[in-house]
mmCIF file of the C-alpha atoms, coordinates in Angstrom:
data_MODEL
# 
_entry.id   MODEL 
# 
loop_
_atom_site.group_PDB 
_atom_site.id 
_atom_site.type_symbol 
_atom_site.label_atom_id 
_atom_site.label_alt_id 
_atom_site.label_comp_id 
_atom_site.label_asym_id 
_atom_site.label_entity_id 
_atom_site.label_seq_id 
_atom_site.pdbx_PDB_ins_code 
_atom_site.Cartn_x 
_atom_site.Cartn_y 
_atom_site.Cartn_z 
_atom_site.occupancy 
_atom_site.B_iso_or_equiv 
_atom_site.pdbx_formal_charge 
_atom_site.auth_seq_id 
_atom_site.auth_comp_id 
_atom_site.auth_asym_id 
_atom_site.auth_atom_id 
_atom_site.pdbx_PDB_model_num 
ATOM 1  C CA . UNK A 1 1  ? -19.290 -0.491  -15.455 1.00 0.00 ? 1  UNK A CA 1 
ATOM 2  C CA . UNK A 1 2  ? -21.867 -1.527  -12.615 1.00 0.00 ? 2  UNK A CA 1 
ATOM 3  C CA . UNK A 1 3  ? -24.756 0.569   -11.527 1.00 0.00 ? 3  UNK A CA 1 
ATOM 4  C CA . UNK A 1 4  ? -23.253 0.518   -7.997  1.00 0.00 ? 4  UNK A CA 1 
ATOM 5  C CA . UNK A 1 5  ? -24.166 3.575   -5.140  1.00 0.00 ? 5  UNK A CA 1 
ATOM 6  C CA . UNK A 1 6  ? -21.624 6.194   -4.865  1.00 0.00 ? 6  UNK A CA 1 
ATOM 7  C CA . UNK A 1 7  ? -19.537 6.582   -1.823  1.00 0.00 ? 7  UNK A CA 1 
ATOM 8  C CA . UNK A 1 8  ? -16.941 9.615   -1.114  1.00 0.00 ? 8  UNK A CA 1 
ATOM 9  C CA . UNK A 1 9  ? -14.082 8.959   0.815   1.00 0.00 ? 9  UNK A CA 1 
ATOM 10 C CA . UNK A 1 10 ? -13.002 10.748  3.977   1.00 0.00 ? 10 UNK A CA 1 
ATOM 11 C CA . UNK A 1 11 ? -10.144 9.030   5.329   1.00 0.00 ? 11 UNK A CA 1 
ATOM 12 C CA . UNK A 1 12 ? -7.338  9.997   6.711   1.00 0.00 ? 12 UNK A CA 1 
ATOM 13 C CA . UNK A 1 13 ? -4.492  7.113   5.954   1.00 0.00 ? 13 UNK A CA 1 
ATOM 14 C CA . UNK A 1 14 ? -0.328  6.629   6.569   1.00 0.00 ? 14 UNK A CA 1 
ATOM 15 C CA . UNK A 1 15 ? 0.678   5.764   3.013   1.00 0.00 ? 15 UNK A CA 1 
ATOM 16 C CA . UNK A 1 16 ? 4.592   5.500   1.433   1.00 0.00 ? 16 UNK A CA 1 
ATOM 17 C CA . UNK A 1 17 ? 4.547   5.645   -2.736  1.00 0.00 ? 17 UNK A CA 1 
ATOM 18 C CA . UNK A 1 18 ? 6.816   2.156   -3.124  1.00 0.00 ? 18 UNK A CA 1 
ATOM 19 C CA . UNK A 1 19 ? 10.186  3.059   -3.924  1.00 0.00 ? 19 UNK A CA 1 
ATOM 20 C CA . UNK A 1 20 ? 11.996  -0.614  -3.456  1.00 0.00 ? 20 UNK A CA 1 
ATOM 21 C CA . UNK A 1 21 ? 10.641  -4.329  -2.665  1.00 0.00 ? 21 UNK A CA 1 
ATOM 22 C CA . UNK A 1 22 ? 13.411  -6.203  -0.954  1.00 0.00 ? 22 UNK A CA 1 
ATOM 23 C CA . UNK A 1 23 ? 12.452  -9.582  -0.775  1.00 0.00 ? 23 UNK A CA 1 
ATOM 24 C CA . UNK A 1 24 ? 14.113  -12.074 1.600   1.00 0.00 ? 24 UNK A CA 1 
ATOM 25 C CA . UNK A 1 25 ? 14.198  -16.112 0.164   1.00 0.00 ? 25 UNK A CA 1 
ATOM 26 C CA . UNK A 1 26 ? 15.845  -16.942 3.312   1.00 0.00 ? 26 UNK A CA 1 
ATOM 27 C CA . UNK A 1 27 ? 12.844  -16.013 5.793   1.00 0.00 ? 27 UNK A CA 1 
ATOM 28 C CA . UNK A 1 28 ? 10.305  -15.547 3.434   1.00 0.00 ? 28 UNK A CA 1 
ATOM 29 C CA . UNK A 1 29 ? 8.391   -11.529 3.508   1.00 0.00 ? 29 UNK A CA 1 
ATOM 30 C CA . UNK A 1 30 ? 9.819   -8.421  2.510   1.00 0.00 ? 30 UNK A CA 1 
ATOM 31 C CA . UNK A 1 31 ? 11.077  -4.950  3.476   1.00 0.00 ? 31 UNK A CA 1 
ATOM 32 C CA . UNK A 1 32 ? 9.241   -2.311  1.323   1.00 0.00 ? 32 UNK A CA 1 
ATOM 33 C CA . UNK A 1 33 ? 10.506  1.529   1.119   1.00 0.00 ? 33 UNK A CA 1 
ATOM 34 C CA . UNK A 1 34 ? 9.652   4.667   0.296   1.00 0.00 ? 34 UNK A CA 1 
ATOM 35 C CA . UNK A 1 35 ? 9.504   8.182   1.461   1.00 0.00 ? 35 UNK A CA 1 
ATOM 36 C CA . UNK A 1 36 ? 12.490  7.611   3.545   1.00 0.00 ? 36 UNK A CA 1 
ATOM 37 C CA . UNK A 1 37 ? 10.597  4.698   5.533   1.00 0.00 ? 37 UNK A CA 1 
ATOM 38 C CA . UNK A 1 38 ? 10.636  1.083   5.559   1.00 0.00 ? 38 UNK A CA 1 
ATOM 39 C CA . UNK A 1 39 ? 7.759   -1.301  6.564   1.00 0.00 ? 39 UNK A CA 1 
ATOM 40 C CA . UNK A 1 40 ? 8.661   -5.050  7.116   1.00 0.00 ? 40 UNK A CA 1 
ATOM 41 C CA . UNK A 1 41 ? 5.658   -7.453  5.521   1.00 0.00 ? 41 UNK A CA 1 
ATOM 42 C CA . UNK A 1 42 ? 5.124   -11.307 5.866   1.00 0.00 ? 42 UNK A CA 1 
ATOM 43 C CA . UNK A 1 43 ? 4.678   -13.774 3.080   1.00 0.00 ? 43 UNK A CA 1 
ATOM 44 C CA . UNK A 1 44 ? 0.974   -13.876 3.573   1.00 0.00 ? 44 UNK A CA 1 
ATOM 45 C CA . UNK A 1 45 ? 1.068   -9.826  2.298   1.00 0.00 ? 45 UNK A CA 1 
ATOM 46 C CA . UNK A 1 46 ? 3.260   -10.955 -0.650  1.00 0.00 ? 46 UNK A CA 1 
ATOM 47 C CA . UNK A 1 47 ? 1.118   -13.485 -1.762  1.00 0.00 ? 47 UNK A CA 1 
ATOM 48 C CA . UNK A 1 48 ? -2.103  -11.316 -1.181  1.00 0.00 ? 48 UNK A CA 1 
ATOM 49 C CA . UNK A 1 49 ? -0.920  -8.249  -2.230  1.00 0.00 ? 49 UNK A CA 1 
ATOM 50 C CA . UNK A 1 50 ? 2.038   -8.374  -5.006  1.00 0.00 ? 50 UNK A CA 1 
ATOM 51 C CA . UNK A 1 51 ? 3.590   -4.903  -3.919  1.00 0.00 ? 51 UNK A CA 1 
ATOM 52 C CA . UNK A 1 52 ? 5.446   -2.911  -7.054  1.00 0.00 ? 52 UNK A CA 1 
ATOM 53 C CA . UNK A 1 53 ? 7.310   -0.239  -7.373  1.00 0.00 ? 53 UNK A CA 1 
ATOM 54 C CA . UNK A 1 54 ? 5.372   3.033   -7.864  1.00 0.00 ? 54 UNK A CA 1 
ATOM 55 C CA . UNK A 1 55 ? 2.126   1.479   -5.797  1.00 0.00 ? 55 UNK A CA 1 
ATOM 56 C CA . UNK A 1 56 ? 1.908   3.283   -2.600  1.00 0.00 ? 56 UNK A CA 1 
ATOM 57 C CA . UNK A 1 57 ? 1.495   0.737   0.593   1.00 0.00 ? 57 UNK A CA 1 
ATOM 58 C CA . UNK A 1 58 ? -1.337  2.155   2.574   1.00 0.00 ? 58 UNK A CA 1 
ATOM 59 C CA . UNK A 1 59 ? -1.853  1.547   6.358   1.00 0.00 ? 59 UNK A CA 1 
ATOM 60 C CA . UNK A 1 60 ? -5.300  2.271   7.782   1.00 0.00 ? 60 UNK A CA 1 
ATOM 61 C CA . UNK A 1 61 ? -6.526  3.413   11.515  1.00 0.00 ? 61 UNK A CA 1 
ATOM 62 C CA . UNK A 1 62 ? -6.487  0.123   12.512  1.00 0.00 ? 62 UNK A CA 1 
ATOM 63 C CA . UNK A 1 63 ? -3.508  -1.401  11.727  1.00 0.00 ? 63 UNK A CA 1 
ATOM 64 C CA . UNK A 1 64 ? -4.774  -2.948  8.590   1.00 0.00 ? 64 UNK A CA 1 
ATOM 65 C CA . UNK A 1 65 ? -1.681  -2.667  5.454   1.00 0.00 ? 65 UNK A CA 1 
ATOM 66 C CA . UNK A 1 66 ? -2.822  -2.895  1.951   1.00 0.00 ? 66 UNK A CA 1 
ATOM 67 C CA . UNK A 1 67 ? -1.547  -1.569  -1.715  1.00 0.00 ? 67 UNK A CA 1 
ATOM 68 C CA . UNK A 1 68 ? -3.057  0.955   -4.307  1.00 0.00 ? 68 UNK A CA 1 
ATOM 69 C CA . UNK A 1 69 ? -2.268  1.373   -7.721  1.00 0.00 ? 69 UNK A CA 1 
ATOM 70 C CA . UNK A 1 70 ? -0.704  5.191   -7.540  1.00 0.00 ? 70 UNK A CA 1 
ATOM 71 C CA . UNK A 1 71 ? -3.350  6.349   -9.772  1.00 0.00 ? 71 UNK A CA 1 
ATOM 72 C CA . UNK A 1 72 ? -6.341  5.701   -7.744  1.00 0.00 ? 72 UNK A CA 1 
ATOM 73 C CA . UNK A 1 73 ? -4.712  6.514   -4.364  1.00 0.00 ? 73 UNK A CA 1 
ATOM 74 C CA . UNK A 1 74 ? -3.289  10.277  -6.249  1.00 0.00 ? 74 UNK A CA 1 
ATOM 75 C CA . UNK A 1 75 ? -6.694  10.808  -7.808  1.00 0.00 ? 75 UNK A CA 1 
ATOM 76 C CA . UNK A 1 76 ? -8.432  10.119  -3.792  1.00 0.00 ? 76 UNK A CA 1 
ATOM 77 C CA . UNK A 1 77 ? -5.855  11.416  -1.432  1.00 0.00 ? 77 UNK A CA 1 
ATOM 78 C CA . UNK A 1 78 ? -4.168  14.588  -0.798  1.00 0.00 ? 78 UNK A CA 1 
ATOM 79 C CA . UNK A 1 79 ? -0.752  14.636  2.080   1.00 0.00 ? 79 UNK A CA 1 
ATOM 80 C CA . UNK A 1 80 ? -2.821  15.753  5.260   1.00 0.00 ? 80 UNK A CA 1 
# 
């Protein structure tokens, strides 16, 4: 492990613990669900990301989507 600074986090983020990846051949991109919602992503996000079940999908203030291994994200975030 790096001798890196410390940094706490303070956030306050949307976030849906992956339940399903439905991924459509046809148009390319995917419909991912969880906690009874559903969030439509392009290829791009595929290919950057690699969603799985049991990762939560986390959408910041501005927009921005990523993923989170559930362990991290449980160990950093508590439902607001």
């Amino acid at each position: 492990m790096h001798n890196l600074p410390k940094y706490r986090c303070h956030k306050v983020v949307g976030a849906i613990r992956i339940d399903e990846v439905s991924v459509d051949q046809a148009h390319g991109g995917a419909e991912i669900q969880g906690s009874g919602c559903s969030v439509t992503v392009d290829q791009g996000f595929l290919d950057r990301h690699g969603p799985k079940v049991g990762q939560y999908l986390v959408e910041y203030d501005d927009g921005y989507l990523s993923i989170s291994p559930a362990e991290p994200f449980e160990a950093g975030y508590t439902p607001a």
